[in-house]
N, C-alpha and C positions, 0 to 999 in steps of 0.2 A: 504494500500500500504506500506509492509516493507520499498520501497526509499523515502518514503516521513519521515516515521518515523526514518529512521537512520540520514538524512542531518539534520534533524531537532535535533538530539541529537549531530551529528556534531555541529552544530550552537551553541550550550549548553556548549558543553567541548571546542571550541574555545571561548566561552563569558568566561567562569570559568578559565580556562588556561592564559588566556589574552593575546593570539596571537593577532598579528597586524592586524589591524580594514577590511584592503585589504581583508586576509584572511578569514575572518570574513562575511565580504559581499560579496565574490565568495561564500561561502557555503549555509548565508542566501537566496540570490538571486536564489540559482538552489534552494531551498526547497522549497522556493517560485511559484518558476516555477510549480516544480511537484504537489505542492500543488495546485494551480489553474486548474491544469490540472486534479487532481479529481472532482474540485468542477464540473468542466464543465461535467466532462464523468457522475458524479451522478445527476447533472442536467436533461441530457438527459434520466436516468433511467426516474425521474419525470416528465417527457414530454409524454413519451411513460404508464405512470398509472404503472410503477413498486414503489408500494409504500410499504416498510417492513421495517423491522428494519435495516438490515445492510444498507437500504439506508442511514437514518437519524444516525446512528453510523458513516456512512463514511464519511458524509456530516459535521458533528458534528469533528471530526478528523480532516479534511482537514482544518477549521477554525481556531480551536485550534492553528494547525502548521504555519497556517500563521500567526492569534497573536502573536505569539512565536519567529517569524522569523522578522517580521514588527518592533516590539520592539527592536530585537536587534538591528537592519541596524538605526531604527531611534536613538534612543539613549542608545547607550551597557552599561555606564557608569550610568546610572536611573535605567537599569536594572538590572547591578548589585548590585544597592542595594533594588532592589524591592525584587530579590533573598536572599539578604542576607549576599553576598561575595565580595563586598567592601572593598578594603583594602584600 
């Protein structure tokens, strides 16, 4: 899903940029959103026996994104230095 990968680099350049935390968790939260809303539709693939790779690609993504999104809303300031950019 390009929306779940773009909010989620939103969420990245607002953690990097160091816009205000508001900002921050309106982007995290919808990426969130959308990201929950693969796991579930890839879910249902696995319900139904569609089992191939772009399942587990997609399935594997959607995680990813929410790791990525969860960290930041819990603590942006850990992760920026988990990242590296810390000031």
């Amino acid at each position: 899903m390009p929306v779940n990968l773009l909010l989620t680099s939103l969420t990245l350049l607002l953690l990097v940029r160091q816009f205000p935390k508001i900002n921050l968790r309106w982007s995290a939260g919808l990426a969130i959103l959308v990201a929950l809303t693969m796991v579930f539709h890839v879910s249902t693939w696995l319900a139904v026996g569609v089992v191939m790779a772009p399942t587990y690609i997609l399935f594997s993504l959607a995680i990813i994104c929410l790791t990525i999104n969860g960290c930041a809303i819990a603590a942006p300031e850990k992760f920026r230095q988990v990242l590296g950019i810390a000031y």
